[in-house]
N, C-alpha and C positions, 0 to 999 in steps of 0.2 A: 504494500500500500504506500501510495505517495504521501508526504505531510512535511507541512512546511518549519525548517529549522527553527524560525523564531517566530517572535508576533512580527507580522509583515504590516498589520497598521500601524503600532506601538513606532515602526521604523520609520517608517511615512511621515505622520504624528511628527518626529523626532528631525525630520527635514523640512517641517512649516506645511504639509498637506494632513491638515486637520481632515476628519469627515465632511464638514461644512463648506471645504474650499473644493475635495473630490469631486463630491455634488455640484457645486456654483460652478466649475471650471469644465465639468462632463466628463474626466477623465476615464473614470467607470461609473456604472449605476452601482445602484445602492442592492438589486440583488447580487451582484458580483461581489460585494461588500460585506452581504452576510453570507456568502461562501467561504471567502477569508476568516469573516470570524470564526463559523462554524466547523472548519479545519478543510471543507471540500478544494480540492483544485479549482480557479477558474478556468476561465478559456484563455485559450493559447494571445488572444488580443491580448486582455488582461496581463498573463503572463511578463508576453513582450512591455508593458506600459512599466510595470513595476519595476521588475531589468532597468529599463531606462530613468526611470524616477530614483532606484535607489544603488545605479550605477553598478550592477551587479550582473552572473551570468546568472541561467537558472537550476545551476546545480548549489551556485550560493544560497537559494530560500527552499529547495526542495530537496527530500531526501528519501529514499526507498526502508522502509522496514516493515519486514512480513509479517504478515497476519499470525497472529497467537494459530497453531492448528494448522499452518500450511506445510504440506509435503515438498 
């Protein structure tokens, strides 16, 4: 399963892209937003936007660890 290394808003947040500006500037929606919160992957758009927002590749905010039970 994919999941992301850190809080990816928390990082955001921490470069002046509050939620409030996300929103006002269109970067992504706000369902994109509680994908992040809620640990889901977004979409590969999102993806790329974030990369660029927090200067990173995307093996910097994701990372592979398997499922409790997988063979």
């Amino acid at each position: 399963m994919l999941k992301f290394k850190f809080d990816v808003l928390a990082a955001l947040k921490d470069r002046g892209y509050t939620s409030y500006r996300i929103r006002q500037d269109r970067i992504f929606g706000e369902s994109e937003a509680q994908k992040i919160r809620s640990g889901a992957i977004p979409s590969k758009n999102v993806l790329n936007k974030l990369c660029e927002l927090l200067d990173c590749q995307p093996g910097d905010l994701l990372e592979y660890v398997p499922d409790v039970g997988e063979n």
